[in-house]
C-alpha positions in Angstrom: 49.1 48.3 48.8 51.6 46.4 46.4 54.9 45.0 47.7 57.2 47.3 47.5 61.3 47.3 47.9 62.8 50.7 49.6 65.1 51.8 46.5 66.9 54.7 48.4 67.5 56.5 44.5 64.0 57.0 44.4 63.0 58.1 48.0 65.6 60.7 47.6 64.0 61.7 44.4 60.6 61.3 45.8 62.0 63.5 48.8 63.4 66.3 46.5 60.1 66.4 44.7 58.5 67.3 47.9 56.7 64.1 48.7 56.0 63.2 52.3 58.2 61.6 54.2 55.5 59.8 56.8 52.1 58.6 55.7 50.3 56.0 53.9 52.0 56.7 50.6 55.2 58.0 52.6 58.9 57.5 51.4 59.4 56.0 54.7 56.3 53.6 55.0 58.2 50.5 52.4 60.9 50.9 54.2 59.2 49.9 57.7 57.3 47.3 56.1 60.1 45.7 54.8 62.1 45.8 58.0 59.3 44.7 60.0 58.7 41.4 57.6 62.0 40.8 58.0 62.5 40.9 61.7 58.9 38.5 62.1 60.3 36.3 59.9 63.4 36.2 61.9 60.9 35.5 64.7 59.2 32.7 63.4 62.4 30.9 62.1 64.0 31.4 65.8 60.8 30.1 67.0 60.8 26.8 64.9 63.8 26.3 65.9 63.7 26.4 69.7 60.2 24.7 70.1 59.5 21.0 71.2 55.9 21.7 69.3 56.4 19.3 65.5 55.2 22.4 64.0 56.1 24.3 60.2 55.8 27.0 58.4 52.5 27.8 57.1 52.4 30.8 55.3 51.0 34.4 56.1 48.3 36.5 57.6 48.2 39.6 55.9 46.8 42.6 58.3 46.9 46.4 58.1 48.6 48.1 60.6 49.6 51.3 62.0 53.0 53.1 62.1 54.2 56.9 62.7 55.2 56.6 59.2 52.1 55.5 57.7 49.3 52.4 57.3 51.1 49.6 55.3 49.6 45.8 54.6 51.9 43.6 56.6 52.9 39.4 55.7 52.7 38.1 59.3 53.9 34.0 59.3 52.6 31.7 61.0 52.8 28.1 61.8 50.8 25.4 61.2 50.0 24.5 65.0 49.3 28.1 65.5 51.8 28.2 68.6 54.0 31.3 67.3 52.8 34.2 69.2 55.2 36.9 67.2 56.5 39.5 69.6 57.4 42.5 67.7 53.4 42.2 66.4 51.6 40.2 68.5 48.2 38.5 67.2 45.6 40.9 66.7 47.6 44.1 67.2 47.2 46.3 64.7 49.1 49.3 65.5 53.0 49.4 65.4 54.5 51.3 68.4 56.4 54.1 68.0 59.2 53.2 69.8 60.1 50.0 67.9 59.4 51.8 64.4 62.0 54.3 65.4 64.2 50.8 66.5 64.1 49.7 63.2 64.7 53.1 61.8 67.7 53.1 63.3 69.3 50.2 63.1 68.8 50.2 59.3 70.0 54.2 59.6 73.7 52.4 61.5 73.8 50.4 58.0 72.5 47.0 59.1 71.4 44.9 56.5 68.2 43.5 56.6 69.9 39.9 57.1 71.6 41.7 60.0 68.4 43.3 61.6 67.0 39.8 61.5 69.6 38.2 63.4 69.4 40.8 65.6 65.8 41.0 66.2 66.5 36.9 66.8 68.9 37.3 69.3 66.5 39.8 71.4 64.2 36.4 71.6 66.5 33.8 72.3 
């Protein structure tokens, strides 16, 4: 699956066109990969920053994974000691639960910026 920004123009198109709103090719399903990117990488950088480990960055693990709104490719990061353990998506999970895709659903549906729903998602592991 490409990387793909939530444009909300075109999901409302998409949705008036009679496209599906959950599912693999779902209006919803960019939207939850993009929120969920965002709160791991808020994760990892939280992480970094509270460790006594001399660890980095070290890029991404890209797995497929399981939501109520559809299968999307996700970017998990990772460090390169291999000591973050992400919460929100732990290491070899590969199904997003329910409850925390209708979390992030929601806080993006109060109007929190993605910036915002990071800095949220840090403060919940700090």
């Amino acid at each position: 699956m490409r990387n793909q920004s939530f444009n909300f123009d075109e999901a409302l198109k998409q949705l008036q066109s009679g496209k599906n709103l959950l599912g693999t090719d779902g209006i919803l399903t960019p939207l939850i990969k993009q929120l969920t990117e965002a709160a791991l990488q808020a994760e990892i950088e939280h992480s970094l920053s509270t460790t006594s480990i001399d660890t980095r960055k070290n890029g991404y693990t890209r797995k497929t994974v399981k939501s109520t709104s559809g299968q999307f490719e996700l970017k998990t990061p990772r460090d390169r000691s291999g000591a973050f353990e992400p919460q929100l998506i732990k290491k070899n999970q590969t199904k997003l639960s329910e409850d925390i895709d209708n979390k992030i659903l929601s806080l993006f549906a109060l109007g929190m910026s993605y910036r915002d729903i990071q800095k949220h998602v840090a403060e919940l592991y700090s």
